[in-house]
mmCIF file as Biopython writes it, N, C-alpha, C and O atoms, coordinates in Angstrom:
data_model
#
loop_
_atom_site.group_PDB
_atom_site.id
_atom_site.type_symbol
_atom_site.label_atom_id
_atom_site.label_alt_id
_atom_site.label_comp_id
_atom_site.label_asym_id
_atom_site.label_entity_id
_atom_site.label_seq_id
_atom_site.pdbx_PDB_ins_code
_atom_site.Cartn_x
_atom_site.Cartn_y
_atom_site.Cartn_z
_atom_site.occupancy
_atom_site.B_iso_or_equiv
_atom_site.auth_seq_id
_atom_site.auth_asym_id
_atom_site.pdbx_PDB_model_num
ATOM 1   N N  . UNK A ? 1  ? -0.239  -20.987 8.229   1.0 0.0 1  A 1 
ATOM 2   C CA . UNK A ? 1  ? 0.355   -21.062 6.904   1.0 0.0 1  A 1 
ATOM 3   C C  . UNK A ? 1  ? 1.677   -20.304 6.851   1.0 0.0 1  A 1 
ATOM 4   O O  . UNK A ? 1  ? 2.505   -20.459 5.953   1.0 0.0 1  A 1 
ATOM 5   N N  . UNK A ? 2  ? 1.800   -19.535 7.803   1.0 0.0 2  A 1 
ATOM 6   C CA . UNK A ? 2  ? 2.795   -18.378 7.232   1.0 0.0 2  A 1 
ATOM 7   C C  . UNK A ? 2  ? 4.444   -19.111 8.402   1.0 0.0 2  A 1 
ATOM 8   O O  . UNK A ? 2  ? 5.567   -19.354 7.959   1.0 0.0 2  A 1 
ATOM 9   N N  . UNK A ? 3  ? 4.147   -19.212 9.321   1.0 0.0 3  A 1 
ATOM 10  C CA . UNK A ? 3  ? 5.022   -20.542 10.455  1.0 0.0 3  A 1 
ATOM 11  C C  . UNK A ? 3  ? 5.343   -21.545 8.918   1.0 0.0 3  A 1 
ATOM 12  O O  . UNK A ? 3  ? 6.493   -21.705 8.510   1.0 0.0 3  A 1 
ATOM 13  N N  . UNK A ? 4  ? 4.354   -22.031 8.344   1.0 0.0 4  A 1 
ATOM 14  C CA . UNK A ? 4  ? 4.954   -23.111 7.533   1.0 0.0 4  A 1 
ATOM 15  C C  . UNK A ? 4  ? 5.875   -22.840 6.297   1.0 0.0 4  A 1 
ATOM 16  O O  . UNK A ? 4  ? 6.714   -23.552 5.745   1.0 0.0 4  A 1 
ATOM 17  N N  . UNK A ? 5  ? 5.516   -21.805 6.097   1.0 0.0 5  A 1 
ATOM 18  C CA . UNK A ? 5  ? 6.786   -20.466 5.023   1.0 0.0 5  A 1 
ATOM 19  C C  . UNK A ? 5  ? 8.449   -20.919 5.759   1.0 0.0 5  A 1 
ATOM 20  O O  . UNK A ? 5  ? 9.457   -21.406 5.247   1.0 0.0 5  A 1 
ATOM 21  N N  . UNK A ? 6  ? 8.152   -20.523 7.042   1.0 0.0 6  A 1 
ATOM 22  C CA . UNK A ? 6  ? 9.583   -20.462 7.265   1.0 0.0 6  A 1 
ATOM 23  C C  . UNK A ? 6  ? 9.327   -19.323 8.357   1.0 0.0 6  A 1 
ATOM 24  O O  . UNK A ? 6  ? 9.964   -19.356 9.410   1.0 0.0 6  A 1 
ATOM 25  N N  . UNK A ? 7  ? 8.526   -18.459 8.141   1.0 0.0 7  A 1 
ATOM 26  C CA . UNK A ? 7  ? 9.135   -17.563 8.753   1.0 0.0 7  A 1 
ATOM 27  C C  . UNK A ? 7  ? 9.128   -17.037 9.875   1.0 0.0 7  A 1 
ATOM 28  O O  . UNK A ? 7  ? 7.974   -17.026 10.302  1.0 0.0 7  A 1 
ATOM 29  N N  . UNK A ? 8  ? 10.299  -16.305 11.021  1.0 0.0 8  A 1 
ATOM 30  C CA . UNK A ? 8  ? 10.217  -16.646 12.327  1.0 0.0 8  A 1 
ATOM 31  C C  . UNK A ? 8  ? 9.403   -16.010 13.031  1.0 0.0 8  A 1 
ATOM 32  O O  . UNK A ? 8  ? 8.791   -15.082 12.502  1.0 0.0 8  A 1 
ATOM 33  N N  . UNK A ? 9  ? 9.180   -16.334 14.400  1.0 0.0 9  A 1 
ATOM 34  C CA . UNK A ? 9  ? 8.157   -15.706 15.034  1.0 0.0 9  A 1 
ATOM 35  C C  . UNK A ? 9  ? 8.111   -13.782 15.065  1.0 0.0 9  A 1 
ATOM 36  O O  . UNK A ? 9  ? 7.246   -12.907 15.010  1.0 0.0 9  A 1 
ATOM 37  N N  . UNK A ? 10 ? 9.828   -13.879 15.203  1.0 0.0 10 A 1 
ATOM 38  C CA . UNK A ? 10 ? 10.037  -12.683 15.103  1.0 0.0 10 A 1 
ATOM 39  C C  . UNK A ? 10 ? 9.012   -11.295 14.024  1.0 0.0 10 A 1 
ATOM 40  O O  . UNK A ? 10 ? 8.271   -10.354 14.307  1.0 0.0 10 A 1 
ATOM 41  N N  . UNK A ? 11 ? 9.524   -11.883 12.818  1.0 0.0 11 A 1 
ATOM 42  C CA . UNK A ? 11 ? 9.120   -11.917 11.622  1.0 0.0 11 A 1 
ATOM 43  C C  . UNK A ? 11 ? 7.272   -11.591 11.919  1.0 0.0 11 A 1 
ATOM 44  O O  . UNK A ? 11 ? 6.891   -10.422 11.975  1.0 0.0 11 A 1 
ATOM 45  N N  . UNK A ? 12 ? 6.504   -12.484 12.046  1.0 0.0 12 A 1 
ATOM 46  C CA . UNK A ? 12 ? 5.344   -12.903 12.226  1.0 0.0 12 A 1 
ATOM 47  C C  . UNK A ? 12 ? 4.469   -11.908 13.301  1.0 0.0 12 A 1 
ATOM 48  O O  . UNK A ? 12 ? 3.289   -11.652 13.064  1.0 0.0 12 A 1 
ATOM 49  N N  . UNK A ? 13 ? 5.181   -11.359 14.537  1.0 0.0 13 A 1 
ATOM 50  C CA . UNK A ? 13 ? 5.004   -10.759 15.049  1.0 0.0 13 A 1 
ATOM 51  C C  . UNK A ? 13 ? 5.283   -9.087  14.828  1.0 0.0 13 A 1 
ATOM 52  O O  . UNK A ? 13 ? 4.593   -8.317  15.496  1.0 0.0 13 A 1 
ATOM 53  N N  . UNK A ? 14 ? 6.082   -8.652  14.089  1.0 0.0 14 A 1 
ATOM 54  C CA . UNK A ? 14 ? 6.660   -7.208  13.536  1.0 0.0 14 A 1 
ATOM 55  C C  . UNK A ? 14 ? 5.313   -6.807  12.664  1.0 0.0 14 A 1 
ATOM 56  O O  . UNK A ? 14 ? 4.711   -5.737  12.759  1.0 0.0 14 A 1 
ATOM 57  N N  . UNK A ? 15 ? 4.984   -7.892  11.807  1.0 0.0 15 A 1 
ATOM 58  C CA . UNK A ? 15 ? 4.206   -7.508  10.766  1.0 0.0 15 A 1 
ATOM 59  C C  . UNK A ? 15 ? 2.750   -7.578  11.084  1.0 0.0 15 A 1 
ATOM 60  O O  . UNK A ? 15 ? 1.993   -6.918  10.374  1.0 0.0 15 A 1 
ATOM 61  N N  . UNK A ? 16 ? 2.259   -8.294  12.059  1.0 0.0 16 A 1 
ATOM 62  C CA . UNK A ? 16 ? 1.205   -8.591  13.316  1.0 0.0 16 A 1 
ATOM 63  C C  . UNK A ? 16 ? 0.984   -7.176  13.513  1.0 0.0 16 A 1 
ATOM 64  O O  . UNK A ? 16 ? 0.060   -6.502  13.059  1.0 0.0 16 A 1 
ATOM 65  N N  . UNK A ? 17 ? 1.973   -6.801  14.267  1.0 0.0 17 A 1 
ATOM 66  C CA . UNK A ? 17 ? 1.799   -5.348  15.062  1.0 0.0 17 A 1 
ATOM 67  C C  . UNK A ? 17 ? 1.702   -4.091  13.880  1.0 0.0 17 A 1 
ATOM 68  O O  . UNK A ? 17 ? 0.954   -3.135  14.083  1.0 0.0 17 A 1 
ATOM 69  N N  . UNK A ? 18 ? 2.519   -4.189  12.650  1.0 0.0 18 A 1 
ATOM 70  C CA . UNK A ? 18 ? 2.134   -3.025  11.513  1.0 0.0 18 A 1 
ATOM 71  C C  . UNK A ? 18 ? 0.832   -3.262  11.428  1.0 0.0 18 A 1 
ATOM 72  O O  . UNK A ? 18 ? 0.361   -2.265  11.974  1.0 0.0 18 A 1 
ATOM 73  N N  . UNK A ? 19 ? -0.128  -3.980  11.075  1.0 0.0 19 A 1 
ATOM 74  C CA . UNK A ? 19 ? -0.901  -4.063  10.491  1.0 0.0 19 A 1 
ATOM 75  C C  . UNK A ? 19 ? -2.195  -3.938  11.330  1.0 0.0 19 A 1 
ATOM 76  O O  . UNK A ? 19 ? -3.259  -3.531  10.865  1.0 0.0 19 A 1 
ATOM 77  N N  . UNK A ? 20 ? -1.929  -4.473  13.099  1.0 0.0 20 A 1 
ATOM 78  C CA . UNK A ? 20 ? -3.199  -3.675  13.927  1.0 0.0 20 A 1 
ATOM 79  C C  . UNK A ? 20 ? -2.848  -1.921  13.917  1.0 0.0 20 A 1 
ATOM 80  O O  . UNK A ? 20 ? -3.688  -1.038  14.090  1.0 0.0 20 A 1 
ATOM 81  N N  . UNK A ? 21 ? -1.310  -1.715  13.655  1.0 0.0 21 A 1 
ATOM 82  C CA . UNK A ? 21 ? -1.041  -0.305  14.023  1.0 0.0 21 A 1 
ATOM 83  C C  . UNK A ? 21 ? -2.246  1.060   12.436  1.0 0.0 21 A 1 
ATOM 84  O O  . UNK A ? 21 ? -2.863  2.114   12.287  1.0 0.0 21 A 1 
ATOM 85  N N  . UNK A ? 22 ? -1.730  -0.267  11.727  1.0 0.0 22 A 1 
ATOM 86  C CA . UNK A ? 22 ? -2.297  0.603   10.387  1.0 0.0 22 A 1 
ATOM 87  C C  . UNK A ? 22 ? -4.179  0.624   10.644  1.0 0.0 22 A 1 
ATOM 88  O O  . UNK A ? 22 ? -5.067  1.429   10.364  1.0 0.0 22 A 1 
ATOM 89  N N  . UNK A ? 23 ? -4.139  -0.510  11.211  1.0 0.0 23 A 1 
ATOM 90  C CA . UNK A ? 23 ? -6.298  -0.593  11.471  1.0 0.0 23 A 1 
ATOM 91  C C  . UNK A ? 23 ? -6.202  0.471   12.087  1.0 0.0 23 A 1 
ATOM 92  O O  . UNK A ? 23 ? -6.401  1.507   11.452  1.0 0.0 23 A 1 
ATOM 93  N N  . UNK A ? 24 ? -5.861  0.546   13.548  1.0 0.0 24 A 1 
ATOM 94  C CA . UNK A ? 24 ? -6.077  1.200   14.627  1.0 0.0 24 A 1 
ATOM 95  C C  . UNK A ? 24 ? -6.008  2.692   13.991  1.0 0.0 24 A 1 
ATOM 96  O O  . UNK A ? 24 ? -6.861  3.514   14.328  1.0 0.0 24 A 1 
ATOM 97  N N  . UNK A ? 25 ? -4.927  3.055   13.016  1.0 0.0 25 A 1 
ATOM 98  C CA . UNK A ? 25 ? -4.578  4.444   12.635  1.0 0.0 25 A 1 
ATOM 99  C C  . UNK A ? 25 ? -6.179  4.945   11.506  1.0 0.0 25 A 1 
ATOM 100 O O  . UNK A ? 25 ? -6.882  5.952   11.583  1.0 0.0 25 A 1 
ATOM 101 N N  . UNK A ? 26 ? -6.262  3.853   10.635  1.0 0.0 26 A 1 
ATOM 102 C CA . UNK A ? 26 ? -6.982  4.105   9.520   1.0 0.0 26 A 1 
ATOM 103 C C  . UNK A ? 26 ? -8.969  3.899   10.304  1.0 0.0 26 A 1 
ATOM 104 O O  . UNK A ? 26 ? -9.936  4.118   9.576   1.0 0.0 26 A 1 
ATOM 105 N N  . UNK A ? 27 ? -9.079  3.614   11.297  1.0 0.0 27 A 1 
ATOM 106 C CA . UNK A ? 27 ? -10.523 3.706   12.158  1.0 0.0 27 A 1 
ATOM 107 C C  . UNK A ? 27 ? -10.637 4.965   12.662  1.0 0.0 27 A 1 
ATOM 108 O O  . UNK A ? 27 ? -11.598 5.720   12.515  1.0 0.0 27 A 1 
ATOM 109 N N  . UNK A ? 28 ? -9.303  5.237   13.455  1.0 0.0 28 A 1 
ATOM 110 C CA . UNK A ? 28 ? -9.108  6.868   14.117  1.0 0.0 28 A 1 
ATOM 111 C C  . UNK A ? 28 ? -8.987  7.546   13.412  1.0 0.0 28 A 1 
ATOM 112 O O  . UNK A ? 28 ? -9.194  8.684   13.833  1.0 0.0 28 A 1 
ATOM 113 N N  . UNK A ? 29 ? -8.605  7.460   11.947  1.0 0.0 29 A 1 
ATOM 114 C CA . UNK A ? 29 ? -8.876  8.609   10.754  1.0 0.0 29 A 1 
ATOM 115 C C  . UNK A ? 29 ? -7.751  9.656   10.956  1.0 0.0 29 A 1 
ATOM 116 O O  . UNK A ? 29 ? -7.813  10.805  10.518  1.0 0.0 29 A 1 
ATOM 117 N N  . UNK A ? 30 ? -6.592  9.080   11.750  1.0 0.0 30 A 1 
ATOM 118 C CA . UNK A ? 30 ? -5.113  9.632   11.927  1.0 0.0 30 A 1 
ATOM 119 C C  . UNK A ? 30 ? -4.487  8.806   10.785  1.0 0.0 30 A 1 
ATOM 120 O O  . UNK A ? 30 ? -3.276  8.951   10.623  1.0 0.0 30 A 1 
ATOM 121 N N  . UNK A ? 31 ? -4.935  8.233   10.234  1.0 0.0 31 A 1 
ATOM 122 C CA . UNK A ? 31 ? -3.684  7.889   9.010   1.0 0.0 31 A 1 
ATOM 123 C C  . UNK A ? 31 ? -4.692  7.752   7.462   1.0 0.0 31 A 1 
ATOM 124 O O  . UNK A ? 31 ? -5.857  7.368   7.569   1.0 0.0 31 A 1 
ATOM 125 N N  . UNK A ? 32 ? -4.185  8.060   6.249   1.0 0.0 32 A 1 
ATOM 126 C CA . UNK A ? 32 ? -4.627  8.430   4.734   1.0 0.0 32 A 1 
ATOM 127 C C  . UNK A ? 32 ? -3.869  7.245   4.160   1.0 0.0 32 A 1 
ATOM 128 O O  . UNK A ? 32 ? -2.977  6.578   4.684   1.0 0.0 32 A 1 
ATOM 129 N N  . UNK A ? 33 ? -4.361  7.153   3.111   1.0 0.0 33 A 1 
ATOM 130 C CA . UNK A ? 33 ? -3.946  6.454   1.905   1.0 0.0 33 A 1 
ATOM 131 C C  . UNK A ? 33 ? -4.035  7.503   0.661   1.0 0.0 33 A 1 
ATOM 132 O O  . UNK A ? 33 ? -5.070  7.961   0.176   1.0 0.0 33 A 1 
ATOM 133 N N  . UNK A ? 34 ? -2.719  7.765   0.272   1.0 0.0 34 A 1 
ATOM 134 C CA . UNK A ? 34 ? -2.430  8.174   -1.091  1.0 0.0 34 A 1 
ATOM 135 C C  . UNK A ? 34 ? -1.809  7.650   -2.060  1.0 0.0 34 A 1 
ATOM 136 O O  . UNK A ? 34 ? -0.895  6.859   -1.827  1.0 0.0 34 A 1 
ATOM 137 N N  . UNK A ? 35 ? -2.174  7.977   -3.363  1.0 0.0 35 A 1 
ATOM 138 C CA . UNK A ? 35 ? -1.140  7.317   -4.524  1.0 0.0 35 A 1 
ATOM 139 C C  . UNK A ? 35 ? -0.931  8.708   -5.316  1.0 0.0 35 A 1 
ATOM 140 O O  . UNK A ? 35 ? -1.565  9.584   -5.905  1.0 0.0 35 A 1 
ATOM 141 N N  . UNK A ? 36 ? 0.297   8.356   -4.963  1.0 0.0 36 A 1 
ATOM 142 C CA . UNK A ? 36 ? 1.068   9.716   -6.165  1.0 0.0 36 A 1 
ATOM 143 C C  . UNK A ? 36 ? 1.771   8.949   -7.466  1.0 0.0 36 A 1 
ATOM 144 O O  . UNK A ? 36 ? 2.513   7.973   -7.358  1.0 0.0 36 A 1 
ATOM 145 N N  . UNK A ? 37 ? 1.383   9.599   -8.741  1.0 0.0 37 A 1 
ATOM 146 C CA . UNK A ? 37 ? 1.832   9.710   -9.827  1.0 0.0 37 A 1 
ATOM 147 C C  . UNK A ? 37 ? 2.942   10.377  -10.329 1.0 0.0 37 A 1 
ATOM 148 O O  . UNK A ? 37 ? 2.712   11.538  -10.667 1.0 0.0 37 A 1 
ATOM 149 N N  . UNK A ? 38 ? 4.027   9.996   -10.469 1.0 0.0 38 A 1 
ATOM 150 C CA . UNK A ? 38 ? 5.644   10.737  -11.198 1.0 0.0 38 A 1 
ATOM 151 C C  . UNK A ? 38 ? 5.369   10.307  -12.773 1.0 0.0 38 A 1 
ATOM 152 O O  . UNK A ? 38 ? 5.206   9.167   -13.209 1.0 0.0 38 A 1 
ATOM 153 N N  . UNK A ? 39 ? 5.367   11.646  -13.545 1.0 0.0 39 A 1 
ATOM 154 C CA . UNK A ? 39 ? 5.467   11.249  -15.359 1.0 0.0 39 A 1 
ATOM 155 C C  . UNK A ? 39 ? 6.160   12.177  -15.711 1.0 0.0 39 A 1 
ATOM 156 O O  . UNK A ? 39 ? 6.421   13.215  -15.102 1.0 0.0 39 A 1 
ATOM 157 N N  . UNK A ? 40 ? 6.479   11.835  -16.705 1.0 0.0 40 A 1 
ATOM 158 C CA . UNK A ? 40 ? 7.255   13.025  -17.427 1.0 0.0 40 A 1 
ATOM 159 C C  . UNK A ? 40 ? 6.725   14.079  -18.501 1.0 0.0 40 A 1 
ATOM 160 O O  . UNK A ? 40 ? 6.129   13.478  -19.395 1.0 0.0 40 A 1 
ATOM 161 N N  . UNK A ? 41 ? 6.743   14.994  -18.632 1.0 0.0 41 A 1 
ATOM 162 C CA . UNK A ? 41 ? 5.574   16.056  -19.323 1.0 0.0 41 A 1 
ATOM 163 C C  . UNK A ? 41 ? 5.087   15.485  -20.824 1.0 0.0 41 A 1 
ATOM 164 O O  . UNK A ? 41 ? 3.941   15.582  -21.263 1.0 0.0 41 A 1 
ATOM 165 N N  . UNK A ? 42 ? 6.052   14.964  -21.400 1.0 0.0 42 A 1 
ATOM 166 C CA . UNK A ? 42 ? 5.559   14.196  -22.525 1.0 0.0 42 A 1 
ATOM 167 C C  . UNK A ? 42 ? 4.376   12.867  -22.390 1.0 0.0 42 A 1 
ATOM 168 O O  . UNK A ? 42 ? 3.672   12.584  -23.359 1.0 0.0 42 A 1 
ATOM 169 N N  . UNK A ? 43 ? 4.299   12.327  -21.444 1.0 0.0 43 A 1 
ATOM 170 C CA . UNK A ? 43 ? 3.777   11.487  -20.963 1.0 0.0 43 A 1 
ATOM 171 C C  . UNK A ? 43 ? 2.029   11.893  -20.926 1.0 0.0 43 A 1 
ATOM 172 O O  . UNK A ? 43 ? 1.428   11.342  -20.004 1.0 0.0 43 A 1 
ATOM 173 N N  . UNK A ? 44 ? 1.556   12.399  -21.438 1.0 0.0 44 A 1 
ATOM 174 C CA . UNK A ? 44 ? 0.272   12.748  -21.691 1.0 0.0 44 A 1 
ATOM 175 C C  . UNK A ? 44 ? -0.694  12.147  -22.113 1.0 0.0 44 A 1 
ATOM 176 O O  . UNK A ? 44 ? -1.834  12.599  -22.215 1.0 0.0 44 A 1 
ATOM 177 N N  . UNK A ? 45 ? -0.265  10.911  -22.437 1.0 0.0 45 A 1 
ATOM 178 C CA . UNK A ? 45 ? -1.967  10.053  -22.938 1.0 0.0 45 A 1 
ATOM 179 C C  . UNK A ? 45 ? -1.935  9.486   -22.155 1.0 0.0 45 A 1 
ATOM 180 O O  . UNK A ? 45 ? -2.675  8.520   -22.343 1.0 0.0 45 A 1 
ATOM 181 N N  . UNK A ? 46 ? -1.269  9.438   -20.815 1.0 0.0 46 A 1 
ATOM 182 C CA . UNK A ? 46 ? -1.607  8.425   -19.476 1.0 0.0 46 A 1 
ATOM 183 C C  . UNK A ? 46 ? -2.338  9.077   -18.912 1.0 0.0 46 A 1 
ATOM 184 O O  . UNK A ? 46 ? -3.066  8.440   -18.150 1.0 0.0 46 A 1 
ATOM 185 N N  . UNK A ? 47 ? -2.569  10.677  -18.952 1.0 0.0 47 A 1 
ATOM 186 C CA . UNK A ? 47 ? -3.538  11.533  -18.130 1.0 0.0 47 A 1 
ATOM 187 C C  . UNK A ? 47 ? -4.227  11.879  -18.647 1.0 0.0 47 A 1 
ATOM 188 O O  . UNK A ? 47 ? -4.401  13.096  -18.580 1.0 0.0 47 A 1 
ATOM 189 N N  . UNK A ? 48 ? -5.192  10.995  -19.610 1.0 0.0 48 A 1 
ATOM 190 C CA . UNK A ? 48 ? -6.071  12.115  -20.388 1.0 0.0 48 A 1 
ATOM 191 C C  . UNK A ? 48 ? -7.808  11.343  -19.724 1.0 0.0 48 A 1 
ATOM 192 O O  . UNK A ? 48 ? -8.868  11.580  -20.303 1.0 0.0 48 A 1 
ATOM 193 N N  . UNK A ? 49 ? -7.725  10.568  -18.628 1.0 0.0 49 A 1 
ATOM 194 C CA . UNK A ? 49 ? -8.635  10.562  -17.822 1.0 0.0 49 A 1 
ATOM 195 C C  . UNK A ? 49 ? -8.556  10.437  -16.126 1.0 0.0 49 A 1 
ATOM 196 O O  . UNK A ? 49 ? -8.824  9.397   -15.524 1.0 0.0 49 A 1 
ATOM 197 N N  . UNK A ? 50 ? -8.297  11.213  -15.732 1.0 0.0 50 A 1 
ATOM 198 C CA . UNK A ? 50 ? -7.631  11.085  -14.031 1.0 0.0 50 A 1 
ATOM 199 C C  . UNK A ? 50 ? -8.425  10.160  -12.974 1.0 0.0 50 A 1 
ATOM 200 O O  . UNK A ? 50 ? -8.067  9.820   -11.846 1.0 0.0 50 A 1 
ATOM 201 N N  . UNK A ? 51 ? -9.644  9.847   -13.695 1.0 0.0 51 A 1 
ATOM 202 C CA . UNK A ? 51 ? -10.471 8.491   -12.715 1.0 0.0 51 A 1 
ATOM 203 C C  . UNK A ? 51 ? -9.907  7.230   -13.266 1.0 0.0 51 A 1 
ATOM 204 O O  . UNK A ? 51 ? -9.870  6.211   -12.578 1.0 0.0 51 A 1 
ATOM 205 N N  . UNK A ? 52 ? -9.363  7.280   -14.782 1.0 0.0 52 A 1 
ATOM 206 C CA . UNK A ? 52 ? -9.127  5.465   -15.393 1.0 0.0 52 A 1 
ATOM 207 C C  . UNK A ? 52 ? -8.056  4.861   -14.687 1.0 0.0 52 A 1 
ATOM 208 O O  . UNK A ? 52 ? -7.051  5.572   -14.669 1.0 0.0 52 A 1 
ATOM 209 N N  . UNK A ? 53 ? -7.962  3.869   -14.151 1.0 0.0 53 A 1 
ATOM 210 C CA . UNK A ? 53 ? -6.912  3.006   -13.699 1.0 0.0 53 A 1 
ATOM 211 C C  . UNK A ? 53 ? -5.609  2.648   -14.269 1.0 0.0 53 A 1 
ATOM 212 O O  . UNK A ? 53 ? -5.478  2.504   -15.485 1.0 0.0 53 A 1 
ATOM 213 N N  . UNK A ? 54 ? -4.850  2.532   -13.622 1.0 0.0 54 A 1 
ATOM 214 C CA . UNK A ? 54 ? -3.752  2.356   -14.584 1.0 0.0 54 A 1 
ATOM 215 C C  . UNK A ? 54 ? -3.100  0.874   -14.519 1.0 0.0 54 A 1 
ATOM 216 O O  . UNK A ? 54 ? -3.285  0.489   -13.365 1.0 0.0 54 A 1 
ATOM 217 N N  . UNK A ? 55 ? -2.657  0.228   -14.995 1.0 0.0 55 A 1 
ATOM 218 C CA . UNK A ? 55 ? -2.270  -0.920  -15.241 1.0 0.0 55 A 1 
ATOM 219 C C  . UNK A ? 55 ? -1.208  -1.252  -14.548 1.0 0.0 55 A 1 
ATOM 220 O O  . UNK A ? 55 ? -0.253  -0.499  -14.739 1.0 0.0 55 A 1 
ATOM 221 N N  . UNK A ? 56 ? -0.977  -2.403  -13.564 1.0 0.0 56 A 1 
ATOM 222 C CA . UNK A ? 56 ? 0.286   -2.837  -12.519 1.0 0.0 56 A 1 
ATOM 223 C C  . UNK A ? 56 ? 1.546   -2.490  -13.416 1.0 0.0 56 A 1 
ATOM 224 O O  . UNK A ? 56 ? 1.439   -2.315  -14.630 1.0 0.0 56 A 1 
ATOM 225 N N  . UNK A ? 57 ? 2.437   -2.425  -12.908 1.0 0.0 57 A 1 
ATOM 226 C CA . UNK A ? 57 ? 3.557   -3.175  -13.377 1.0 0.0 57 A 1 
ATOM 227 C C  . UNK A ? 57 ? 3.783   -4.387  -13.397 1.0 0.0 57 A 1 
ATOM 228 O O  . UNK A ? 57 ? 4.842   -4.810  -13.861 1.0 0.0 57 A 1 
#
């Protein structure tokens, strides 16, 4: 499907290799997943439960 996008092998292969690199890292427990939050101090009814989800952009 993704050859039929357009896009080149090049392409296809870069993102191939991120993504065994990220398994391989995230099995060996050498690589985390974080999400950091930037607000501004007024911004306070977005934190008034730190487990609730927050909505995409």
């Amino acid at each position: 499907k993704i050859r039929a996008l357009g896009f080149s092998e090049k392409f296809i292969r870069t993102w191939e290799y991120y993504f065994d690199y990220c398994a391989a890292g995230f099995k060996s427990r050498t690589l985390g997943d974080y999400q950091i939050v930037f607000s501004r101090p007024s911004n306070v009814a977005a934190f008034r439960n730190q487990h609730e989800s927050f909505p995409s952009a």
